[in-house]
TIVEXZA-104206 format. One record per residue: z, x, y of N, C-alpha, C, O, CB in turn; residue number from 1. Coordinates in Angstrom, 1 decimal, m for minus. Glycine has a CB too. Layout:
% residues N
     n.z     n.x     n.y    ca.z    ca.x    ca.y     c.z     c.x     c.y     o.z     o.x     o.y    cb.z    cb.x    cb.y  num
       Z       X       Y       Z       X       Y       Z       X       Y       Z       X       Y       Z       X       Y  NUM
...
END
This chain:
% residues 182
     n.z     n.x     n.y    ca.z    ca.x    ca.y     c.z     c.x     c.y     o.z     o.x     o.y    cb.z    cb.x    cb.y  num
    65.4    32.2     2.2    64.0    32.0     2.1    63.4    33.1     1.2    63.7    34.3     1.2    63.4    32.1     3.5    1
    62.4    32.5     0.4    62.0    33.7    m0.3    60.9    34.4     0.2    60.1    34.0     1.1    61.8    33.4    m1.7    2
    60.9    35.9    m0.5    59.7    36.6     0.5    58.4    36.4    m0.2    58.5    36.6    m1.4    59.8    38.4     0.9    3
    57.4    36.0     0.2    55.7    36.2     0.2    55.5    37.5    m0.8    55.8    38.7    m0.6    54.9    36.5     2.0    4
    54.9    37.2    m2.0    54.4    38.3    m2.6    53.2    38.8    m2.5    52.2    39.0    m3.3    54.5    38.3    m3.7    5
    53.3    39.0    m1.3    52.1    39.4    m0.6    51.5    40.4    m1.2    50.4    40.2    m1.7    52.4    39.9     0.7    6
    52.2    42.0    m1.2    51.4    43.0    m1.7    51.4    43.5    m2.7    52.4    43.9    m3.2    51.3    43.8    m1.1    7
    50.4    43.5    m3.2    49.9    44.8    m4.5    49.2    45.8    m3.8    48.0    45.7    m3.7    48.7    44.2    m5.8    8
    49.9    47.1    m3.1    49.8    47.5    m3.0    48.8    49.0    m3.3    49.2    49.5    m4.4    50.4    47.0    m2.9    9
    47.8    49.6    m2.7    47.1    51.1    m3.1    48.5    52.2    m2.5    49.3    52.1    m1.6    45.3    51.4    m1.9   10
    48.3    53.4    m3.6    48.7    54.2    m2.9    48.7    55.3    m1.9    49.4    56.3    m1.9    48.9    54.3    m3.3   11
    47.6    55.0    m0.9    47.2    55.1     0.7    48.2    54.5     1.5    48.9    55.0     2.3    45.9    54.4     1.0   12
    47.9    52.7     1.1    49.1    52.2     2.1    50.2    52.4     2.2    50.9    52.0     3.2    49.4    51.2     2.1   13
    50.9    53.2     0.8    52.4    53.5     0.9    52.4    54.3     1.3    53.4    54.5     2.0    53.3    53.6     0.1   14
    51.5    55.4     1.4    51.8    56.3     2.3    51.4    56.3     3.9    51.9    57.1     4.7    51.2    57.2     1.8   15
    50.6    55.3     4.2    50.7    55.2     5.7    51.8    54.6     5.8    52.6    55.0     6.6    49.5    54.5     6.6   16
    52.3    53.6     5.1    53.1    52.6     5.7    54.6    53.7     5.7    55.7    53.2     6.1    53.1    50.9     4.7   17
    54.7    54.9     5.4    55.8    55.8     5.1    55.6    56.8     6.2    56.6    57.1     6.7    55.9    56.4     3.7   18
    54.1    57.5     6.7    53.5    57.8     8.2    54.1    57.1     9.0    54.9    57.6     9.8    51.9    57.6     8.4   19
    53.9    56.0     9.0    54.0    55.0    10.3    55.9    54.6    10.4    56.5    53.8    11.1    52.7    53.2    10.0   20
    56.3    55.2     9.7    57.8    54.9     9.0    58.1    53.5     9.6    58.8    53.1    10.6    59.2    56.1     9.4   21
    57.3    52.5     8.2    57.6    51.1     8.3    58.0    50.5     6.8    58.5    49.4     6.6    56.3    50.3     9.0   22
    57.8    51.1     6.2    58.2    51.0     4.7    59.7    49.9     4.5    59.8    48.9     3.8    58.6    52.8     4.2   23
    60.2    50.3     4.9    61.8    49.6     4.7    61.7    48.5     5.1    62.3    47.7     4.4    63.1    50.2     5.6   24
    61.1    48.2     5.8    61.0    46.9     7.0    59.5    46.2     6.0    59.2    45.0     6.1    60.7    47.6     9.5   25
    58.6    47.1     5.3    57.7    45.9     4.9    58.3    45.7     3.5    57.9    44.7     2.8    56.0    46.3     4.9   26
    59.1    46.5     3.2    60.3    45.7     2.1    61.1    44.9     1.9    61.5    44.3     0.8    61.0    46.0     1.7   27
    61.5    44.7     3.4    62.6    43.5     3.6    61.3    42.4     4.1    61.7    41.3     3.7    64.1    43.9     5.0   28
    60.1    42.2     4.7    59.3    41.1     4.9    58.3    40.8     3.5    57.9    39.7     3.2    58.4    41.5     6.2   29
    58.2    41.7     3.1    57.1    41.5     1.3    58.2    41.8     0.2    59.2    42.6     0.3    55.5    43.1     1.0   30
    57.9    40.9    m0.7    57.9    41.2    m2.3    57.1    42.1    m2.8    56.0    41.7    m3.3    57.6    40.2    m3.0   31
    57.4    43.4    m2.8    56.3    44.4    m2.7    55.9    44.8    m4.6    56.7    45.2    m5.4    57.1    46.1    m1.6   32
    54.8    44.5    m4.7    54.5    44.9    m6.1    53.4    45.9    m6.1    52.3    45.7    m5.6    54.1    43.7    m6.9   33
    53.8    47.2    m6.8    53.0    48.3    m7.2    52.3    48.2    m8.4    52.9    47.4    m9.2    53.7    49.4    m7.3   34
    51.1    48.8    m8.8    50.2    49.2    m9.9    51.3    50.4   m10.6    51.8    51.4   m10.0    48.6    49.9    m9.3   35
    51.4    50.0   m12.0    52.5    51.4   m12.6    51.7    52.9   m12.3    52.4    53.9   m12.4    52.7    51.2   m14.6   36
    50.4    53.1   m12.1    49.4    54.3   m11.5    49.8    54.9   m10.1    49.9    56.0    m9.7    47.8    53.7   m11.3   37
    49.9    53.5    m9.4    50.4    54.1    m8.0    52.0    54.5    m8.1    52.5    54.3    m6.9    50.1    52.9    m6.7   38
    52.5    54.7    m8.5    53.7    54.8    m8.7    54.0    56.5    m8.9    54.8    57.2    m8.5    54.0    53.8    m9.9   39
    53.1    56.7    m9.6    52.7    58.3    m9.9    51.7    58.8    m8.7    52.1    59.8    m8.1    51.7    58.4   m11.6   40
    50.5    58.2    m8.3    50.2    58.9    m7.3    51.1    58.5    m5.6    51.3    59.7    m5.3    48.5    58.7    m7.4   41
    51.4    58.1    m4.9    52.0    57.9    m4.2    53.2    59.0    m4.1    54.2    58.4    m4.6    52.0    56.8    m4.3   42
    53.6    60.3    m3.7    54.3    61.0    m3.9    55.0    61.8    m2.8    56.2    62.3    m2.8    53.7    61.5    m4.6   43
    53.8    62.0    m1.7    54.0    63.1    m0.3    53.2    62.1     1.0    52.3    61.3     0.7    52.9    65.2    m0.6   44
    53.7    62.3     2.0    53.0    61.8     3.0    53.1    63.4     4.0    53.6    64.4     3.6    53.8    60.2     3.7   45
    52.5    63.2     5.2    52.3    64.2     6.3    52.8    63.6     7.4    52.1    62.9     8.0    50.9    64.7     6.6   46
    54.4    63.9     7.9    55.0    63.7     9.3    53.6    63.9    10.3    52.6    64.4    10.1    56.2    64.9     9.6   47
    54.1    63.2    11.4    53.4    63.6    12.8    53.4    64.8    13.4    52.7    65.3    14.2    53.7    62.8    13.8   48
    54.6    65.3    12.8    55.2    66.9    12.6    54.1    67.7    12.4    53.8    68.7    13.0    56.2    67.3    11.4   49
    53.5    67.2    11.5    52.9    68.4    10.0    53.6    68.2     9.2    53.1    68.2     8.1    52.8    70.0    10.0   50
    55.1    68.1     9.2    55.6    68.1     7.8    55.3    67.4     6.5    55.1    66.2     6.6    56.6    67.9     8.0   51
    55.3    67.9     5.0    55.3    67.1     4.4    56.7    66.8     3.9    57.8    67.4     4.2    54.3    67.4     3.7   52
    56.6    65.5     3.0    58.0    64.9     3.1    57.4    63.8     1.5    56.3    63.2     1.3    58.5    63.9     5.1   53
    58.3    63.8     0.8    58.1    63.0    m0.4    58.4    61.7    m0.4    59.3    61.6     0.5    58.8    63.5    m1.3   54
    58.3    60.6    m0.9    58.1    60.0    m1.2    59.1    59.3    m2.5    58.9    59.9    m3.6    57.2    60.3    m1.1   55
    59.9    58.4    m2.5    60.5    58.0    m4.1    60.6    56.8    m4.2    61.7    56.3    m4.0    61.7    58.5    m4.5   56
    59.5    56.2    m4.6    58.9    54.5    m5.1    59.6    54.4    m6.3    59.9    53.2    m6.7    56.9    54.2    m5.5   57
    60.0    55.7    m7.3    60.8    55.2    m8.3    62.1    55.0    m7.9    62.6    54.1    m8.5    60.8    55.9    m9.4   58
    62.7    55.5    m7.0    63.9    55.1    m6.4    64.2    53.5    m6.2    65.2    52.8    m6.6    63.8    55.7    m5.3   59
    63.0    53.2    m5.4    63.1    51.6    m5.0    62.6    50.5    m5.8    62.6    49.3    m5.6    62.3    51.3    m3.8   60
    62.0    51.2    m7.2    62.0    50.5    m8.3    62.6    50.0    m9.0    62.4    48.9    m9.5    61.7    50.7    m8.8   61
    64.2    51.2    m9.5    65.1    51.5   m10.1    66.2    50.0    m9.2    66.7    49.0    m9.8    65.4    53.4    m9.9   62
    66.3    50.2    m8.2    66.7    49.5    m7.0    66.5    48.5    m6.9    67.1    47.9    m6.0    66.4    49.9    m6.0   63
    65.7    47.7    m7.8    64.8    46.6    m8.0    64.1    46.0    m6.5    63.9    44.9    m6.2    65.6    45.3    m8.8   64
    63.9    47.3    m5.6    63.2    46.8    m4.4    61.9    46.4    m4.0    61.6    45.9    m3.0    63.2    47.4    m3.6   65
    61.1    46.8    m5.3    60.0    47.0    m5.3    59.7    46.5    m6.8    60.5    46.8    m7.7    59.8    48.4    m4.8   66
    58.9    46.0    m7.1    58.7    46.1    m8.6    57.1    46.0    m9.3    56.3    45.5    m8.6    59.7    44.8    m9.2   67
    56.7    46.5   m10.9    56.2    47.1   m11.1    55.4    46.4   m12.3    55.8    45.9   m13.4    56.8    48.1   m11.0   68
    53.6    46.4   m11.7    52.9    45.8   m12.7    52.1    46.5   m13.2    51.7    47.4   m12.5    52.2    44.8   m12.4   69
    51.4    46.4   m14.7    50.8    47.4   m15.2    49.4    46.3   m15.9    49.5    45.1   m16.3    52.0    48.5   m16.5   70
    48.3    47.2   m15.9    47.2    46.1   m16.1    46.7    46.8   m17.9    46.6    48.0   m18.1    45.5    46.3   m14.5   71
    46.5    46.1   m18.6    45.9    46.8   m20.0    44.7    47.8   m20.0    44.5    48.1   m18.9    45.3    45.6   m20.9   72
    44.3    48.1   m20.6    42.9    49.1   m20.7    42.0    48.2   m21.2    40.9    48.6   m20.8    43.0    50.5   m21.7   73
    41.9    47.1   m22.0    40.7    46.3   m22.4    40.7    45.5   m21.3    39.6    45.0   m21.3    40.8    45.5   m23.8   74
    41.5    45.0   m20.1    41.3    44.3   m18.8    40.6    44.9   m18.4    39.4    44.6   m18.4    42.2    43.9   m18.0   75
    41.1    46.5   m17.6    40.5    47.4   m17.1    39.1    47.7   m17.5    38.4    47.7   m16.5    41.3    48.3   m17.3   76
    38.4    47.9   m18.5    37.5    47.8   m19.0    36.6    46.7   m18.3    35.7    46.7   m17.4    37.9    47.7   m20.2   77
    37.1    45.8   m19.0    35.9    44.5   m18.7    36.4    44.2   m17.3    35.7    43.3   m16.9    35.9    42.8   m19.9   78
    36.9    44.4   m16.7    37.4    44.2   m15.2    35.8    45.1   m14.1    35.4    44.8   m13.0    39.5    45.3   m15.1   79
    35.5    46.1   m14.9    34.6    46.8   m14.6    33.4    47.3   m15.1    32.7    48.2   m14.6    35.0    47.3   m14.3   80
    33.2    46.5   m16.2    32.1    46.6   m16.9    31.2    46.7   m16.6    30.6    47.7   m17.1    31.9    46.1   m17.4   81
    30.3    45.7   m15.6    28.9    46.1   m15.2    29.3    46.8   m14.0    28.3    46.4   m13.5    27.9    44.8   m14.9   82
    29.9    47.5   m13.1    30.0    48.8   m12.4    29.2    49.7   m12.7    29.1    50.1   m13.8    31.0    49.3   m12.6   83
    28.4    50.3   m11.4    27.5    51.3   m11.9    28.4    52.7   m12.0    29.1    52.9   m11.0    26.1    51.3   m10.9   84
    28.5    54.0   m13.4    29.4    54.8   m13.2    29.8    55.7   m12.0    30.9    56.2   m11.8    29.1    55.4   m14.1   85
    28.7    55.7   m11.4    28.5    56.3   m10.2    29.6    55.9    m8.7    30.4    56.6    m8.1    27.0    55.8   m10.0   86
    29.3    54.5    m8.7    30.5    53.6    m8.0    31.5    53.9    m8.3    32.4    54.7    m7.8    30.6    52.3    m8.1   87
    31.6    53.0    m9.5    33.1    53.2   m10.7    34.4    55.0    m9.9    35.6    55.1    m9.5    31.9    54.0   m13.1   88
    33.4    55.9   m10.0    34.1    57.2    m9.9    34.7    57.3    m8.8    35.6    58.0    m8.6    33.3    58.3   m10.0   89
    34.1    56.4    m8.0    34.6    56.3    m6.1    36.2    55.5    m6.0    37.1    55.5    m5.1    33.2    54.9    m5.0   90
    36.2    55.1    m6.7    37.7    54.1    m7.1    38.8    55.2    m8.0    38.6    55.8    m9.1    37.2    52.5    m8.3   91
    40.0    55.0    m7.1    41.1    56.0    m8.3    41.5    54.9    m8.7    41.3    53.8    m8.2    42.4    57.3    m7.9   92
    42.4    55.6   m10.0    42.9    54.8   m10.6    43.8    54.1   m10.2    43.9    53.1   m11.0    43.1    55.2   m11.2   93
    44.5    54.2    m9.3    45.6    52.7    m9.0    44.7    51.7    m8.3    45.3    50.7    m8.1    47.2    53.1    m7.8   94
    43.4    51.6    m7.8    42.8    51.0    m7.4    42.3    49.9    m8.3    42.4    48.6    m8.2    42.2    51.6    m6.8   95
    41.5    50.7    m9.5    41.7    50.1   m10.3    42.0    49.2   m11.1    41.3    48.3   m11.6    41.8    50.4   m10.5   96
    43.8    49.8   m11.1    44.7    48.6   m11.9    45.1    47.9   m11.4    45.6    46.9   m11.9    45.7    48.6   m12.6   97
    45.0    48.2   m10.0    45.5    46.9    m8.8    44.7    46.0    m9.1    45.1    44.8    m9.3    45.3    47.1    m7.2   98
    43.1    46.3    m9.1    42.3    45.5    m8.6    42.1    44.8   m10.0    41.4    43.7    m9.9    41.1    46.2    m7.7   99
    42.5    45.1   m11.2    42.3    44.6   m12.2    43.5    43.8   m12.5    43.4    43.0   m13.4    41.9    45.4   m13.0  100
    44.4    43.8   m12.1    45.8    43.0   m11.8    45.1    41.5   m11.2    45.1    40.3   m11.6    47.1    44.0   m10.5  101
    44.6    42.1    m9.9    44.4    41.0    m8.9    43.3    39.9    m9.9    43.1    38.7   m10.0    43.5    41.7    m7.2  102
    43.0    41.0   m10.5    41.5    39.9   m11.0    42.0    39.3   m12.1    41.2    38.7   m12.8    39.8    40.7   m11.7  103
    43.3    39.2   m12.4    44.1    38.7   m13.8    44.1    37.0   m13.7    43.7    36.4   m12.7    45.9    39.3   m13.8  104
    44.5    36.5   m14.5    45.1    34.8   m13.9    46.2    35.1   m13.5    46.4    35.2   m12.3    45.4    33.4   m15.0  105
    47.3    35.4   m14.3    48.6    36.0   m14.0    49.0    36.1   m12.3    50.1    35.7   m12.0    48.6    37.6   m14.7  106
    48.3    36.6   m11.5    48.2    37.0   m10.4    48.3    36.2    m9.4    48.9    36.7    m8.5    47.3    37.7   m10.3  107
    47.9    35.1    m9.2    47.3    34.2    m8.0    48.0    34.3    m6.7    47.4    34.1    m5.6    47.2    32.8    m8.3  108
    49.6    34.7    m6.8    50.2    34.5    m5.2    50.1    35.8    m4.3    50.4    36.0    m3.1    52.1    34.0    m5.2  109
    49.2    37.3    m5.7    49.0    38.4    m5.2    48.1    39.0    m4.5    47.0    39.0    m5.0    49.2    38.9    m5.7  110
    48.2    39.6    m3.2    47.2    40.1    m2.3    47.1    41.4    m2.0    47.8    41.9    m1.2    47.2    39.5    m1.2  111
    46.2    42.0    m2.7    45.7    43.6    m2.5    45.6    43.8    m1.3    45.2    42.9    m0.6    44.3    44.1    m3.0  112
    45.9    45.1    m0.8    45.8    45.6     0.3    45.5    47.0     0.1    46.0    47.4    m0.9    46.8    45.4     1.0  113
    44.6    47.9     0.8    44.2    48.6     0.8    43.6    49.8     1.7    42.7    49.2     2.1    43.9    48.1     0.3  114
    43.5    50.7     2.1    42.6    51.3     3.4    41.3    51.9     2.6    40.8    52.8     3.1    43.5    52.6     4.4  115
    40.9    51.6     1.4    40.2    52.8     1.1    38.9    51.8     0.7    38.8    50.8     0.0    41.0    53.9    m0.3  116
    38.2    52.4     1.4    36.3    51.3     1.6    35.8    51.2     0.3    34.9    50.5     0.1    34.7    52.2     2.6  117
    36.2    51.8    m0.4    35.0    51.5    m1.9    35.9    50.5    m2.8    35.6    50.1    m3.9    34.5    53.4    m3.2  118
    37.0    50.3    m2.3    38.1    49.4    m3.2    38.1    48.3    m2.1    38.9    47.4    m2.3    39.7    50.2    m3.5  119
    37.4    48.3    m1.1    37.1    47.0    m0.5    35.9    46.5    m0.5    35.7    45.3    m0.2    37.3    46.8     0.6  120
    34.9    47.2    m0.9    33.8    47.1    m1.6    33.6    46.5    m3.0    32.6    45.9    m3.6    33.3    48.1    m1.5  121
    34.8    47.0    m3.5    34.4    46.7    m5.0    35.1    45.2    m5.1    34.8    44.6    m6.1    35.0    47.9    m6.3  122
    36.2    44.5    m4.2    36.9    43.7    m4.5    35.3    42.7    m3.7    34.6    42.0    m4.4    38.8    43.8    m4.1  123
    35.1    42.7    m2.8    33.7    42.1    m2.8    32.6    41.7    m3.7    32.0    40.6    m3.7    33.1    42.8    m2.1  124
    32.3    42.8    m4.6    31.7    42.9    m5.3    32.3    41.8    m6.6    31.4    41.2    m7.2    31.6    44.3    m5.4  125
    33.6    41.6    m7.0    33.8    40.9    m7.7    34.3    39.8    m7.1    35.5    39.6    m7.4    34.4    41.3    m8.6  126
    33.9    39.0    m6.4    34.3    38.0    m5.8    35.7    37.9    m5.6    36.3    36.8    m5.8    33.9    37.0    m6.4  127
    36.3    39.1    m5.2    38.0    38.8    m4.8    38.8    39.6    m3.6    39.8    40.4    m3.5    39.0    39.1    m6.1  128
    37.6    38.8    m2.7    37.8    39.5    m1.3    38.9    38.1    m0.5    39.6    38.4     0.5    35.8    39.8    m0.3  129
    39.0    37.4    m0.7    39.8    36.3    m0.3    41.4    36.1    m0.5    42.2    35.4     0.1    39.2    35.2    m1.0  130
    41.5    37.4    m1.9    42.7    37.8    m2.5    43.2    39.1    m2.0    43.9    39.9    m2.6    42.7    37.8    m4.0  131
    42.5    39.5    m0.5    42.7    40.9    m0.4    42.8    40.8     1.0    42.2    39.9     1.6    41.6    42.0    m1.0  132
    43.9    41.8     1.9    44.2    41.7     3.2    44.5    43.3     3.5    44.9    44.2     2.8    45.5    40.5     3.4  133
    43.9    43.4     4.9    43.8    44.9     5.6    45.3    45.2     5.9    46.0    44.2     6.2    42.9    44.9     7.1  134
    45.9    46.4     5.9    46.8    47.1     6.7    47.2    46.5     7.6    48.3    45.9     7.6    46.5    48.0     7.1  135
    46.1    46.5     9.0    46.7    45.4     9.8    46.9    44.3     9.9    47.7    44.0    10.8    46.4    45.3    10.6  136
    46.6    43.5     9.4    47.3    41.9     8.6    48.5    42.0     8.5    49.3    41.4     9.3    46.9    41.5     7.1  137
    49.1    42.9     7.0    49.9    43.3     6.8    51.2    43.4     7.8    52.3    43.0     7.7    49.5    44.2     6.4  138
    50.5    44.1     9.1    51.9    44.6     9.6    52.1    43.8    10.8    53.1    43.9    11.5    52.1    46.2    10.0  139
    50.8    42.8    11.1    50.7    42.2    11.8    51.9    40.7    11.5    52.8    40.2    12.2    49.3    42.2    11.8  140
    51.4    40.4    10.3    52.2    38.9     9.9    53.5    39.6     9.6    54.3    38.7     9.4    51.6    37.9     8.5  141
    54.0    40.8     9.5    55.6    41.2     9.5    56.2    41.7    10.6    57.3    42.4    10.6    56.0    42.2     8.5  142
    55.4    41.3    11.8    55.5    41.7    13.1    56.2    43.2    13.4    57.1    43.5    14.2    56.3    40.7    13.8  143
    55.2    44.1    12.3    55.8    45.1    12.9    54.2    46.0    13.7    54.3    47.1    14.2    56.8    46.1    11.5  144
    53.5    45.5    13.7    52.1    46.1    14.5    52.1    46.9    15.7    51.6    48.0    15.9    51.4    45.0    14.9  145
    52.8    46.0    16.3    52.9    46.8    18.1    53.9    47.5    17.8    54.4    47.7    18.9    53.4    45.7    19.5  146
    54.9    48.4    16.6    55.6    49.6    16.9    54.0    50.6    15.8    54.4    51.5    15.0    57.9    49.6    16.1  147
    53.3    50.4    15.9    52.3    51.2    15.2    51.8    51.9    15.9    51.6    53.1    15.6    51.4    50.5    14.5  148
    51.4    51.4    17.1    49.9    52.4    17.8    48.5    51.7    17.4    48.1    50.5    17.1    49.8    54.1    16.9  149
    48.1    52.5    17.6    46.7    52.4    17.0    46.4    53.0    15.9    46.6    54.2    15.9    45.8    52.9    17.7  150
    46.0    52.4    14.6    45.1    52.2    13.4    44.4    53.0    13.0    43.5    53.0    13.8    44.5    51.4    13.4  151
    44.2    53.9    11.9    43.0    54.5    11.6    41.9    53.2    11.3    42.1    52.0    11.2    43.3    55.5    10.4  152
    40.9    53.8    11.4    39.7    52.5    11.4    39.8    51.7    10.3    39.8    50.4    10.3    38.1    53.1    11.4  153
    39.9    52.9     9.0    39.7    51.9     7.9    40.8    50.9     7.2    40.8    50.3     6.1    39.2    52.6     7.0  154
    41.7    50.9     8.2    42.9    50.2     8.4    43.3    48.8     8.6    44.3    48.1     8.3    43.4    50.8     9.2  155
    42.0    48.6     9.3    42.0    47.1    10.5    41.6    46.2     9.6    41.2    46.5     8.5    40.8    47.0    11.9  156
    41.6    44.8    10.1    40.7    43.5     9.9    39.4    44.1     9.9    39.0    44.2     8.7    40.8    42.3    11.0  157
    38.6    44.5    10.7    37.2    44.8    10.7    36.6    45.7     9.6    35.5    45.7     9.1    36.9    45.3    12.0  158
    38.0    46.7     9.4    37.0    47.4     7.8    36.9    46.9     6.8    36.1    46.8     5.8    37.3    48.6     7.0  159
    38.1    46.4     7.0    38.1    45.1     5.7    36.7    44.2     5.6    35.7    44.2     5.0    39.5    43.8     5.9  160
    37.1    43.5     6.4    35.3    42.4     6.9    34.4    42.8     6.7    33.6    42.0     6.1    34.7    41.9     8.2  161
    33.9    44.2     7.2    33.0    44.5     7.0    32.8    45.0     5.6    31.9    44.4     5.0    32.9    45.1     7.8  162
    33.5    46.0     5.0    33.4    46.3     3.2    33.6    45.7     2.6    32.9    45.9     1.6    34.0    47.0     2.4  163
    34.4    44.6     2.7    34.2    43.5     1.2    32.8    42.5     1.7    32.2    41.9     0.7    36.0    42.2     1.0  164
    32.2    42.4     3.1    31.3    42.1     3.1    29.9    43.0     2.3    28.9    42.8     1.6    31.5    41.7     4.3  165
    30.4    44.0     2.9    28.8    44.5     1.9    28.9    44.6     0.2    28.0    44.6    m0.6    28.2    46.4     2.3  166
    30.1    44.6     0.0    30.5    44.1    m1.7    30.1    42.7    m2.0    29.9    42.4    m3.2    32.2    44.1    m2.1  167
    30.0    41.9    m1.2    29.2    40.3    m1.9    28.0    40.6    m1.5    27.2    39.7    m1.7    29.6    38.6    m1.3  168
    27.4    41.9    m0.9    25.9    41.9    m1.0    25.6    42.1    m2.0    24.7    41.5    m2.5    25.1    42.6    m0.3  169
    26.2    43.2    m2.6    25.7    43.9    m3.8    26.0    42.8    m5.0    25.3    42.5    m6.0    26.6    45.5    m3.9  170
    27.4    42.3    m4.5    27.3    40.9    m6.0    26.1    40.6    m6.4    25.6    40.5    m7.5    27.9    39.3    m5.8  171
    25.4    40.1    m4.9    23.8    39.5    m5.3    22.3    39.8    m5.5    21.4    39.2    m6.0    23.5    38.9    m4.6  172
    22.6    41.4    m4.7    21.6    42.3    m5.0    21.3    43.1    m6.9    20.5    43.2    m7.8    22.1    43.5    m3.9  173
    23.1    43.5    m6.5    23.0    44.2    m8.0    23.0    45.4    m7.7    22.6    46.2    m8.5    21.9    44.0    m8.9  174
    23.5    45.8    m6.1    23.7    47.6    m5.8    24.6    48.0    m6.6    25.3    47.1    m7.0    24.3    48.0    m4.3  175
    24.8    49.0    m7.0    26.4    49.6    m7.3    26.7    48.9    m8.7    27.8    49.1    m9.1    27.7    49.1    m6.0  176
    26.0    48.1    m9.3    26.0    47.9   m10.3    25.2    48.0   m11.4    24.0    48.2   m11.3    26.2    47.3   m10.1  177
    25.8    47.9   m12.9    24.8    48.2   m13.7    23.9    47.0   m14.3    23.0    47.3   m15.1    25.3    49.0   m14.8  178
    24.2    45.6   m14.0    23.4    44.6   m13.8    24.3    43.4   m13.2    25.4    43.1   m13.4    22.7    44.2   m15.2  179
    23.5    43.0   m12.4    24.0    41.5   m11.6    25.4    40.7   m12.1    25.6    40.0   m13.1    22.6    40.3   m11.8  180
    26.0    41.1   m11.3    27.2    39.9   m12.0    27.1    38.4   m11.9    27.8    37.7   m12.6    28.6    40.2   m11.5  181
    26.2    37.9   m10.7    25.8    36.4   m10.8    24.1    36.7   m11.1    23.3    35.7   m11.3    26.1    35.3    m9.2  182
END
């Protein structure tokens, strides 16, 4: 059976999902696709220890476990063009090229995932909150959830819902942007 190419991954989630040490197991349930940015930032996580402990996504790239999309700079660009700079700065860069990946045609069987609110805001904001799924989704539909615990907040279905919902406000307001995108 083939696997769901579910994630396009931020590099937050690889690092919780490497916290929560589920990584292996959302490799064997996803076709895991990285932003060539997250690849570079994604590097150290923090044991429950305290310890820190590295990280090697090029390893599982090399490995072909994982594999690796890179978005242009003129996509990137107009991917965010009317963005107000202010917003814009709240987004790192693998968010970015994820989210400018996602917004590709190229893309369609791919689903961003993310914990970080202004990159669920902004995928709202461009109408591609429908292409984007929370952490817990994630570990939910690979039935690894119940060895998790409990969630940081912005982790869940509900932050999701809720931030990409105030990102189609602003589609129509024109918050956070530098003019209306409808």
């Amino acid at each position: 059976m083939k696997k769901p190419k579910l994630l396009l991954l931020d590099a937050d989630v690889v690092i919780f999902a490497h916290q929560l040490d589920v990584w292996t197991s959302l490799k064997s349930a996803y076709e895991i696709h990285l932003p060539a940015t997250i690849l570079d930032e994604a590097k150290y996580f923090e044991t429950k220890q305290g310890n820190c402990k590295s990280i090697d996504v090029q390893a599982d790239l090399i490995a072909g476990l994982i594999k690796k999309l890179e978005a242009d700079v003129k996509d990137l660009t107009r991917t965010f063009e009317s963005f107000d700079p202010v917003f814009l700065a709240a987004l790192h860069d693998g968010e970015k090229e994820a989210i400018t990946i996602l917004a590709s045609d190229g893309a369609s069987e791919l689903i961003f995932c993310t914990g970080d609110v202004s990159a669920m805001k902004a995928v709202g904001m461009l109408d591609l909150a429908s292409k984007c799924i929370s952490f817990e989704e994630v570990l939910e539909k690979a039935g690894l959830l119940k060895h998790c615990g409990r969630l940081q907040p912005n982790l869940t279905k509900s932050a999701y819902s809720t931030h990409s919902a105030k990102g189609k406000t602003c589609r129509i307001t024109g918050e956070s942007l530098k003019k209306p995108i409808i």
